[in-house]
PyMOL Python script that loads the backbone (N, CA, C, O; Angstrom):
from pymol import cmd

cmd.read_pdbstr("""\
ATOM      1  N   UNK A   1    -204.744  46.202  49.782  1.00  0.00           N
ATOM      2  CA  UNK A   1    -203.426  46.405  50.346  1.00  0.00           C
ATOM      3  C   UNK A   1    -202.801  45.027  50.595  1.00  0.00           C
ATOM      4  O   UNK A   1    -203.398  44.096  51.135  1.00  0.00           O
ATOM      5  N   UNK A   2    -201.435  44.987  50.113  1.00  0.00           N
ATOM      6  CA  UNK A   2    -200.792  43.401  50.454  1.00  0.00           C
ATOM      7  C   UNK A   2    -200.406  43.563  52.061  1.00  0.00           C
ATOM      8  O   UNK A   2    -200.434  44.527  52.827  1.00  0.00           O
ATOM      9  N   UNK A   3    -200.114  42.472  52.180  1.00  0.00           N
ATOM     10  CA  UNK A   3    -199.298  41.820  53.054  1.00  0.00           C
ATOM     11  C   UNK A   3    -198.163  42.652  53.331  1.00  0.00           C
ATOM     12  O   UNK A   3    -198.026  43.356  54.331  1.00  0.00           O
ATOM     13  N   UNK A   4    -197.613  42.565  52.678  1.00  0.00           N
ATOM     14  CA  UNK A   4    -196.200  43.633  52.939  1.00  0.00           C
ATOM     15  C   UNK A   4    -196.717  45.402  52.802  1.00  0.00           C
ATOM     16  O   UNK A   4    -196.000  46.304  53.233  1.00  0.00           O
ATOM     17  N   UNK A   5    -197.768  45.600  52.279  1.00  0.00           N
ATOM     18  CA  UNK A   5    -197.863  46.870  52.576  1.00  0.00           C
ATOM     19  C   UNK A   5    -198.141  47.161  54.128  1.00  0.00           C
ATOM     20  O   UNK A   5    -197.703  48.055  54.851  1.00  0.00           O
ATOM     21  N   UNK A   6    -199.281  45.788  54.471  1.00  0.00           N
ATOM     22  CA  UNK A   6    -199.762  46.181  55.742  1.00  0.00           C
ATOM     23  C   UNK A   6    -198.182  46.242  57.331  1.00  0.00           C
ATOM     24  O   UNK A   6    -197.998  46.850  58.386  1.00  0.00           O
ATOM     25  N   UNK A   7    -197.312  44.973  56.317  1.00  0.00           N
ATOM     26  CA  UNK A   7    -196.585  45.162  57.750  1.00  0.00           C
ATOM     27  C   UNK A   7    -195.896  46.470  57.563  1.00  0.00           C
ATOM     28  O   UNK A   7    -195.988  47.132  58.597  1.00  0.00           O
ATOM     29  N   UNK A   8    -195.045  47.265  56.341  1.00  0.00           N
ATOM     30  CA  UNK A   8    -194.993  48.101  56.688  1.00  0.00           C
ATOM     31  C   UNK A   8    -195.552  49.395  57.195  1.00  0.00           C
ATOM     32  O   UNK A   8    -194.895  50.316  57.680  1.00  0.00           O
ATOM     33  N   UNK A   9    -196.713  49.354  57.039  1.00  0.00           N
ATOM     34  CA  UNK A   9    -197.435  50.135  57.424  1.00  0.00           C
ATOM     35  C   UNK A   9    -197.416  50.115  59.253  1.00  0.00           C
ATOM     36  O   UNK A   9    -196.964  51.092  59.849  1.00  0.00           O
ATOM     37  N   UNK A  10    -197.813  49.223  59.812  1.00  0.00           N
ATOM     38  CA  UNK A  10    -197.857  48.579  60.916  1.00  0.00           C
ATOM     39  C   UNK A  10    -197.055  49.408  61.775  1.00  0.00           C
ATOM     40  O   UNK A  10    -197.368  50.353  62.499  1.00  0.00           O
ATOM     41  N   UNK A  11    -195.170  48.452  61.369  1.00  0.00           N
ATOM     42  CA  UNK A  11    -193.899  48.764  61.926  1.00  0.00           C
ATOM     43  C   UNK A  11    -193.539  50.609  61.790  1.00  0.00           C
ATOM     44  O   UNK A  11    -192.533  51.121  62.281  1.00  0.00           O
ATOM     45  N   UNK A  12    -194.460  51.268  61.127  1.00  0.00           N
ATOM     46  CA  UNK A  12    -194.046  52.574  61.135  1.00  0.00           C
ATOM     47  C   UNK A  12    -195.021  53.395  62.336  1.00  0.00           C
ATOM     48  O   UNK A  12    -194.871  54.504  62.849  1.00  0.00           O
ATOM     49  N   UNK A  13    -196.006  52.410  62.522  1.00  0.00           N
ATOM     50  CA  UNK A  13    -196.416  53.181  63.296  1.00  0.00           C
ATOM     51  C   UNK A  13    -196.451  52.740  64.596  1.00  0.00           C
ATOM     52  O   UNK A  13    -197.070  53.295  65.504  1.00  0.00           O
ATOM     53  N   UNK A  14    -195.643  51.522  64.707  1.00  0.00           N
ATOM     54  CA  UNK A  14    -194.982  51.124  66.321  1.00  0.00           C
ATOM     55  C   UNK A  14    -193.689  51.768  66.483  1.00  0.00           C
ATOM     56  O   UNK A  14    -193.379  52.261  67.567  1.00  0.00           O
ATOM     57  N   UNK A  15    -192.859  51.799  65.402  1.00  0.00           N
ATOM     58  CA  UNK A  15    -191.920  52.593  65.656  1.00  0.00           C
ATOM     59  C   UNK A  15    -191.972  54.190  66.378  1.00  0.00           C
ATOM     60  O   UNK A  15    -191.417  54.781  67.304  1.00  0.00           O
ATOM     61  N   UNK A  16    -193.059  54.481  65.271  1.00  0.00           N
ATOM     62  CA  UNK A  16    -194.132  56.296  65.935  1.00  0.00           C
ATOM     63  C   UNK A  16    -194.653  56.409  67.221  1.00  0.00           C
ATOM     64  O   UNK A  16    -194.605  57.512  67.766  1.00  0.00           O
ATOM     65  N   UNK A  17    -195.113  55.518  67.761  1.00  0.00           N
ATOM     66  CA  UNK A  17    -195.350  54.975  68.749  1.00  0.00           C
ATOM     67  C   UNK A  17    -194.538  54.994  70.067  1.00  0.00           C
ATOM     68  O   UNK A  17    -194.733  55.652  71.088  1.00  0.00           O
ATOM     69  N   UNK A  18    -193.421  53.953  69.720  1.00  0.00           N
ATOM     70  CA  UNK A  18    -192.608  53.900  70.896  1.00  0.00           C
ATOM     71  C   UNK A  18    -192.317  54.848  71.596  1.00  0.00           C
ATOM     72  O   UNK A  18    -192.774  55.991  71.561  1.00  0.00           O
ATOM     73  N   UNK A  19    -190.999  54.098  72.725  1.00  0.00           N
ATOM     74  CA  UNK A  19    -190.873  55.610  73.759  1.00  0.00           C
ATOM     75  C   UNK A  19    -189.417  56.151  72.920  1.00  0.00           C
ATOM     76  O   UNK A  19    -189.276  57.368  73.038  1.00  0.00           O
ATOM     77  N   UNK A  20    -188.570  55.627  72.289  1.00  0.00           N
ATOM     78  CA  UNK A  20    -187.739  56.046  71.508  1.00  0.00           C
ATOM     79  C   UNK A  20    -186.819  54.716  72.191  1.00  0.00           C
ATOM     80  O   UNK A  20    -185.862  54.503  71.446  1.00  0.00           O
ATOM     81  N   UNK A  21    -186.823  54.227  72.804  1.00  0.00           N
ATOM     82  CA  UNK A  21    -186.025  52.918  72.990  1.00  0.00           C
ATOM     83  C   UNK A  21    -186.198  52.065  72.201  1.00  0.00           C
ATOM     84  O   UNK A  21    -185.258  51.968  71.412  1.00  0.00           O
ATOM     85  N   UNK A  22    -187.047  51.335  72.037  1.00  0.00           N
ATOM     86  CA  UNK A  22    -187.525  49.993  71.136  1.00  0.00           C
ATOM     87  C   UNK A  22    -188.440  50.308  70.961  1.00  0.00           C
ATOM     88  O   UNK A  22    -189.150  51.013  71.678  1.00  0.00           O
ATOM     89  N   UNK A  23    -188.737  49.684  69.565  1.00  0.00           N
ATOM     90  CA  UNK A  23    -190.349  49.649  69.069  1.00  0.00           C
ATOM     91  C   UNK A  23    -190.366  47.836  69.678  1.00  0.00           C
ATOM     92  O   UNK A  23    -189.576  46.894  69.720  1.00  0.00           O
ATOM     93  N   UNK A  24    -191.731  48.116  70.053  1.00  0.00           N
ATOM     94  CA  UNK A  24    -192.352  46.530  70.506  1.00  0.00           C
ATOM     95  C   UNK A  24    -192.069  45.431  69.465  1.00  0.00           C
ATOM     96  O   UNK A  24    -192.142  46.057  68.408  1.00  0.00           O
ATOM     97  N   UNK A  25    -191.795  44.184  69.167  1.00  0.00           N
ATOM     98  CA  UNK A  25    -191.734  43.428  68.142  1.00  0.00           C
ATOM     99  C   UNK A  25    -193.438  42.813  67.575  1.00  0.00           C
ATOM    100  O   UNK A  25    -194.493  42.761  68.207  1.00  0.00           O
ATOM    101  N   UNK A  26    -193.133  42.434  66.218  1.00  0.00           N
ATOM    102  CA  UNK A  26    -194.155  42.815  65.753  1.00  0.00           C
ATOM    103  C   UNK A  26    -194.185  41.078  65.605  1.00  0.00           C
ATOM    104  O   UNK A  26    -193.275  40.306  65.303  1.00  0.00           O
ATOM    105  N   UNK A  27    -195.699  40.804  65.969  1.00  0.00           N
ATOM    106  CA  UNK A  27    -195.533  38.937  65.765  1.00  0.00           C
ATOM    107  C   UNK A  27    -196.471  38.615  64.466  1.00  0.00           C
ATOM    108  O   UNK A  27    -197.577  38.687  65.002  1.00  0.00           O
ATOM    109  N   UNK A  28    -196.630  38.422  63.610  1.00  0.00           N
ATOM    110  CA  UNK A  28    -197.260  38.078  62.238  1.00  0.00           C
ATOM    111  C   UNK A  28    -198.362  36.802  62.651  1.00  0.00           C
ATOM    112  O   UNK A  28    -197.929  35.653  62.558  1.00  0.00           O
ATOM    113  N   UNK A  29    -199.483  36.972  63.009  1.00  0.00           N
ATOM    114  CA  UNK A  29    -200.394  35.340  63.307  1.00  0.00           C
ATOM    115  C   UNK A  29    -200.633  34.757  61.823  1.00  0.00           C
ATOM    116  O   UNK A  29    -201.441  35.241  61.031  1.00  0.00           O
ATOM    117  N   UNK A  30    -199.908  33.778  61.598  1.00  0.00           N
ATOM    118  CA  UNK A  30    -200.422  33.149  60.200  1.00  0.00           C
ATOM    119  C   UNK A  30    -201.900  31.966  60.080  1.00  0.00           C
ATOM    120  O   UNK A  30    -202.386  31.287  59.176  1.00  0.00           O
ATOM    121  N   UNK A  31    -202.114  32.132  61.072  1.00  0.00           N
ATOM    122  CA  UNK A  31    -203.651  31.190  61.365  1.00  0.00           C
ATOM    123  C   UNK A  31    -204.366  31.615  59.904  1.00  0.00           C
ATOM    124  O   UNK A  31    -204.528  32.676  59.301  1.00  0.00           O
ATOM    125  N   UNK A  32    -204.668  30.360  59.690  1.00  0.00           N
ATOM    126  CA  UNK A  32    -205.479  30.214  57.791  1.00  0.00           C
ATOM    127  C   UNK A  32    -204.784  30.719  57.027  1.00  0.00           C
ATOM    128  O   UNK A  32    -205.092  30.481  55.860  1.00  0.00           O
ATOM    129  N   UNK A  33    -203.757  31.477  57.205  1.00  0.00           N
ATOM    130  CA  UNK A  33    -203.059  32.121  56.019  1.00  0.00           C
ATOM    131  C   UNK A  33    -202.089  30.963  55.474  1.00  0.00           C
ATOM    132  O   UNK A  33    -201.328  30.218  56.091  1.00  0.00           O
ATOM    133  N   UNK A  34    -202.428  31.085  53.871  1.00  0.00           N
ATOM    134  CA  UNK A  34    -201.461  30.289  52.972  1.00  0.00           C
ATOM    135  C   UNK A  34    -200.062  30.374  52.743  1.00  0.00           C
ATOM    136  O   UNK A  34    -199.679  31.527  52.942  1.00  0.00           O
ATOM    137  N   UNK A  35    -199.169  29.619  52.410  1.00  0.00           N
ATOM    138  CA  UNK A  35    -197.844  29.984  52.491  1.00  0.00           C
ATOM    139  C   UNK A  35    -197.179  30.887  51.587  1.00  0.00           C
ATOM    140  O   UNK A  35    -196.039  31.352  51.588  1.00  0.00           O
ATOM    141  N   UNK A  36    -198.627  31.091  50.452  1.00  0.00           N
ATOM    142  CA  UNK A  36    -198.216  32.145  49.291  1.00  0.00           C
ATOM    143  C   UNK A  36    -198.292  33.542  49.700  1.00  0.00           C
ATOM    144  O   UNK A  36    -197.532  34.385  49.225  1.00  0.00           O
ATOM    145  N   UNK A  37    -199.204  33.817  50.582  1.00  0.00           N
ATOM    146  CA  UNK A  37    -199.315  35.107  51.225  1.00  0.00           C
ATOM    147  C   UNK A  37    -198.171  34.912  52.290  1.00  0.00           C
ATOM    148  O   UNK A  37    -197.683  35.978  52.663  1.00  0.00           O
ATOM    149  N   UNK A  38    -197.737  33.984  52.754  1.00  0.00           N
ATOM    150  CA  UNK A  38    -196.907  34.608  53.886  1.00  0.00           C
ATOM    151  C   UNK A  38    -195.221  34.687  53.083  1.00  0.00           C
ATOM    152  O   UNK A  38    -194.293  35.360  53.534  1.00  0.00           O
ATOM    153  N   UNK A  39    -195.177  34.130  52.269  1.00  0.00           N
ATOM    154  CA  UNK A  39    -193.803  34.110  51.223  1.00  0.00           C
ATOM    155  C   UNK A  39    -192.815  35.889  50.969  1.00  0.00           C
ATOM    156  O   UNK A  39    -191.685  36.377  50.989  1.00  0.00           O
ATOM    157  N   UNK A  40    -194.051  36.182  50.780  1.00  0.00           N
ATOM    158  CA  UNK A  40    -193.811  38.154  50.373  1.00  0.00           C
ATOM    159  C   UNK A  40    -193.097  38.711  51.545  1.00  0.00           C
ATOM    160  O   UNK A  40    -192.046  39.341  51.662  1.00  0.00           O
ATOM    161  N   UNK A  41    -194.158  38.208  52.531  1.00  0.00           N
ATOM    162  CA  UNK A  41    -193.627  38.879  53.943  1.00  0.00           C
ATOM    163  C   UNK A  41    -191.893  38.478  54.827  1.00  0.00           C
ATOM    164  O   UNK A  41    -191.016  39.148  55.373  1.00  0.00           O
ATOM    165  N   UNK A  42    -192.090  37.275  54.586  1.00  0.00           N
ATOM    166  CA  UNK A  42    -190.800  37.034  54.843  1.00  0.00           C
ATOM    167  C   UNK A  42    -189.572  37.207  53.995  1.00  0.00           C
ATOM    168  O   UNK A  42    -188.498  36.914  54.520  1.00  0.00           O
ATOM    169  N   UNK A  43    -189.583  37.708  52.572  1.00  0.00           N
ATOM    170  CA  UNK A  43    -189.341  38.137  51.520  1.00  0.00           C
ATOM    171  C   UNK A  43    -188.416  39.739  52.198  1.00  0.00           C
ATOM    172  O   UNK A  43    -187.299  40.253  52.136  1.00  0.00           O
ATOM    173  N   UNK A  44    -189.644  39.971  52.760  1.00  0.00           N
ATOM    174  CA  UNK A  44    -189.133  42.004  52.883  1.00  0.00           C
ATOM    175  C   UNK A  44    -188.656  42.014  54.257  1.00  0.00           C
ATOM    176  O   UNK A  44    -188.475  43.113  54.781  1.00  0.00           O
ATOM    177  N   UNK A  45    -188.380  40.745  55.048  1.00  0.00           N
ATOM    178  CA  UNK A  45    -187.993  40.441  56.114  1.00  0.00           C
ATOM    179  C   UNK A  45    -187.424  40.284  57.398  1.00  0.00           C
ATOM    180  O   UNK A  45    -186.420  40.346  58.108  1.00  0.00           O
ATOM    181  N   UNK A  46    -189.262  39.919  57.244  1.00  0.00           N
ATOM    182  CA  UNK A  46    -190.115  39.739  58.625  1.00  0.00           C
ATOM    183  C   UNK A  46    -189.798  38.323  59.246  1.00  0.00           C
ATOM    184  O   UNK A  46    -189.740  37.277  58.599  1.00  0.00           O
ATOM    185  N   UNK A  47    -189.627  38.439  60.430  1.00  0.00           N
ATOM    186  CA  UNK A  47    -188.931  37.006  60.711  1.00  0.00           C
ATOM    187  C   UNK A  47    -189.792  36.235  62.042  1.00  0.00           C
ATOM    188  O   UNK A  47    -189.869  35.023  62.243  1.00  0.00           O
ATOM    189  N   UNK A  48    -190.432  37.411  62.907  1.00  0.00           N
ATOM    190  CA  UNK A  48    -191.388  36.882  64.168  1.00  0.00           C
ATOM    191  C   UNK A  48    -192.856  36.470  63.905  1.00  0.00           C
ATOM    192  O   UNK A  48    -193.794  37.268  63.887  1.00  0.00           O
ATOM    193  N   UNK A  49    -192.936  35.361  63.737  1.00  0.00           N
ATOM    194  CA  UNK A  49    -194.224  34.550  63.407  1.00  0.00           C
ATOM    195  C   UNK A  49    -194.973  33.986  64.215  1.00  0.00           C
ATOM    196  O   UNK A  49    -194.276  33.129  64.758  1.00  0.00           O
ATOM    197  N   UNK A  50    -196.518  33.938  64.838  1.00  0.00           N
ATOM    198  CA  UNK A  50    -197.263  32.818  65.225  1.00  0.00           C
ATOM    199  C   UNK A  50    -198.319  32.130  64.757  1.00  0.00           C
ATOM    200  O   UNK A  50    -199.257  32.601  64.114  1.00  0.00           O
ATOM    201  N   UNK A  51    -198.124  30.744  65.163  1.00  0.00           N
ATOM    202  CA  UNK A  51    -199.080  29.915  64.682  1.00  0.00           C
ATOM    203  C   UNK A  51    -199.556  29.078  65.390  1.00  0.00           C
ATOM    204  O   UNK A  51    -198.977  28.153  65.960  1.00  0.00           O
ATOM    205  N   UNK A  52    -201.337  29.528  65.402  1.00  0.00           N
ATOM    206  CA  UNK A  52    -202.274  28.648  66.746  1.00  0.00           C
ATOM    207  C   UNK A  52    -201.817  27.114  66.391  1.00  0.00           C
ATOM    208  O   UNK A  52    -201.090  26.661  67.275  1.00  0.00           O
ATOM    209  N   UNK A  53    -202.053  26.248  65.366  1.00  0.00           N
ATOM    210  CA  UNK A  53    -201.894  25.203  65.395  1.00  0.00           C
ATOM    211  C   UNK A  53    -200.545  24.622  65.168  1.00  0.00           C
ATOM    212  O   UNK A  53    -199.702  24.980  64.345  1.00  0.00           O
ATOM    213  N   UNK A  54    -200.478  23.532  66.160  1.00  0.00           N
ATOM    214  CA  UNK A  54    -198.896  22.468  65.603  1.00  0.00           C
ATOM    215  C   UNK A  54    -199.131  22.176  64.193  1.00  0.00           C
ATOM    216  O   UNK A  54    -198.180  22.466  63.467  1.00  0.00           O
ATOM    217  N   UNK A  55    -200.211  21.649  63.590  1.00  0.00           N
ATOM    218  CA  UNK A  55    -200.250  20.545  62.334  1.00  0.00           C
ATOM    219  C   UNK A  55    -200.163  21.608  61.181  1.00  0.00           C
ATOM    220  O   UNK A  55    -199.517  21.388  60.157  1.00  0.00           O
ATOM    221  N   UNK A  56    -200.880  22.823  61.417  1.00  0.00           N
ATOM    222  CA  UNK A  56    -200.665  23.675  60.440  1.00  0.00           C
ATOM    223  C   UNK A  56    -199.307  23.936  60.406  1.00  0.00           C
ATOM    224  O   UNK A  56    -198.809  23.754  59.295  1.00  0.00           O
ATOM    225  N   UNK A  57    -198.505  24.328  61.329  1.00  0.00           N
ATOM    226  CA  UNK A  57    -197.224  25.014  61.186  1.00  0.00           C
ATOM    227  C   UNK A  57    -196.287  23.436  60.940  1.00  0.00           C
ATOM    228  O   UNK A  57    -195.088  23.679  60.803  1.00  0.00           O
ATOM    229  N   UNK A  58    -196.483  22.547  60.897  1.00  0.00           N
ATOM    230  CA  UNK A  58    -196.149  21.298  60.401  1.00  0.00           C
ATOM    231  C   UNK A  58    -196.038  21.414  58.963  1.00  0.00           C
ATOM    232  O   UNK A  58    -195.002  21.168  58.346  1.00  0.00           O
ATOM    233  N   UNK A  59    -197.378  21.882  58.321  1.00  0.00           N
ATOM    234  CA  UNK A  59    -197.915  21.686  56.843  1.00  0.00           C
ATOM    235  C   UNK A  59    -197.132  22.529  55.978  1.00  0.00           C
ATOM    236  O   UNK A  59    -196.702  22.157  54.887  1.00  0.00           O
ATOM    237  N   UNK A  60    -196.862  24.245  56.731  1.00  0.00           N
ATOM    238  CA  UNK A  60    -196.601  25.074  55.485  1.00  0.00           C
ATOM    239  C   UNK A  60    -194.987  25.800  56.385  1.00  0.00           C
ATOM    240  O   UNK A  60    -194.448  26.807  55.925  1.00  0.00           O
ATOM    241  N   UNK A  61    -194.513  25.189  57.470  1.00  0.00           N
ATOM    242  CA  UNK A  61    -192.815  25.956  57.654  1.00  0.00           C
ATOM    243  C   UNK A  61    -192.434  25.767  57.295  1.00  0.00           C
ATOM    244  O   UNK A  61    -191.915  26.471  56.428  1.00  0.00           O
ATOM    245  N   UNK A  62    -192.145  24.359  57.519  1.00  0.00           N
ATOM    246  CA  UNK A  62    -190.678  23.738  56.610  1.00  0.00           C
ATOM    247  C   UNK A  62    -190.494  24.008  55.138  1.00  0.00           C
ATOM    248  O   UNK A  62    -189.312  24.052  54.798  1.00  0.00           O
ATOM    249  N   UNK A  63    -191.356  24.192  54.215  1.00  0.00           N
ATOM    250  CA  UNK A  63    -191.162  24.541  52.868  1.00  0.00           C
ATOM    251  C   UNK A  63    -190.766  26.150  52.873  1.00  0.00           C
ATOM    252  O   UNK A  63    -189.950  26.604  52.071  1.00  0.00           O
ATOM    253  N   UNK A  64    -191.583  27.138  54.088  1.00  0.00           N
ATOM    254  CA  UNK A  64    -191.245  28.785  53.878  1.00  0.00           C
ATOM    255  C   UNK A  64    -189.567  28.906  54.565  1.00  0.00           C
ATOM    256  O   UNK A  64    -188.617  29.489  54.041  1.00  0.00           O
ATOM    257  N   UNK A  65    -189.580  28.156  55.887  1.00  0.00           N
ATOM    258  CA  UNK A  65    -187.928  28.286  56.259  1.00  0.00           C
ATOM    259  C   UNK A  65    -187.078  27.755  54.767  1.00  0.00           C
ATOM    260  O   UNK A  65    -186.153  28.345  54.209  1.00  0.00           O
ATOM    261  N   UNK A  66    -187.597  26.726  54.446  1.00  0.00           N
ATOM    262  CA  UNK A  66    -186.227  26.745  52.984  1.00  0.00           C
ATOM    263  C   UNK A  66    -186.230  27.378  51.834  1.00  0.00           C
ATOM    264  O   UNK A  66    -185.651  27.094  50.786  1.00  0.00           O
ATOM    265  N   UNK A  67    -187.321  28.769  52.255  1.00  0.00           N
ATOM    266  CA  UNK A  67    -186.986  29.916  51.263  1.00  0.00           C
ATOM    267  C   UNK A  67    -186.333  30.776  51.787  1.00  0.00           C
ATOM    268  O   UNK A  67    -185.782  31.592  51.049  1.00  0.00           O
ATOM    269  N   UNK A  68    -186.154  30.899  53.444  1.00  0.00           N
ATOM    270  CA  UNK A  68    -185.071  31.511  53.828  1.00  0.00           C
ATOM    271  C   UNK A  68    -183.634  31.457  53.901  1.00  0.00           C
ATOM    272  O   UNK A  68    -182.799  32.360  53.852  1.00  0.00           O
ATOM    273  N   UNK A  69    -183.495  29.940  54.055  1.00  0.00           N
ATOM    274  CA  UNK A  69    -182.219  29.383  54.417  1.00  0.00           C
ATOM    275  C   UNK A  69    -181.159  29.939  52.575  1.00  0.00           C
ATOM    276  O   UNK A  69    -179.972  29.648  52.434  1.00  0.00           O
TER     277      UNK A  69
END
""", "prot")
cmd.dss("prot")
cmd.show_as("cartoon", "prot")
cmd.util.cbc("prot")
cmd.orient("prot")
């Protein structure tokens, strides 16, 4: 299953979930994940991201934000 299958998968079932107000936001941990796997996701877009390390999120944002911009 990709990446994008799993978040949609995910968001359907926080949405199922909720109380009918908001579904909770969904935060994506990219810890070890490459910027090729995270490319898709922000692709079908997913925009709330975390990342344990500064140097990593140093290494691989700035190139994925200027696939958004």
């Amino acid at each position: 299953m990709s990446a994008v299958d799993n978040l949609a998968n995910l968001t359907a079932c926080l949405v199922a979930l909720s109380d009918g107000a908001r579904a909770p936001t969904l935060i994506a941990v990219t810890k070890t994940v490459h910027a090729e796997t995270i490319a898709p996701v922000i692709a079908a877009g997913h925009r709330d991201f975390g990342e344990n390390r500064v140097q990593e999120a140093d290494r691989k944002w700035p190139a994925l934000r200027a696939r958004v911009s």
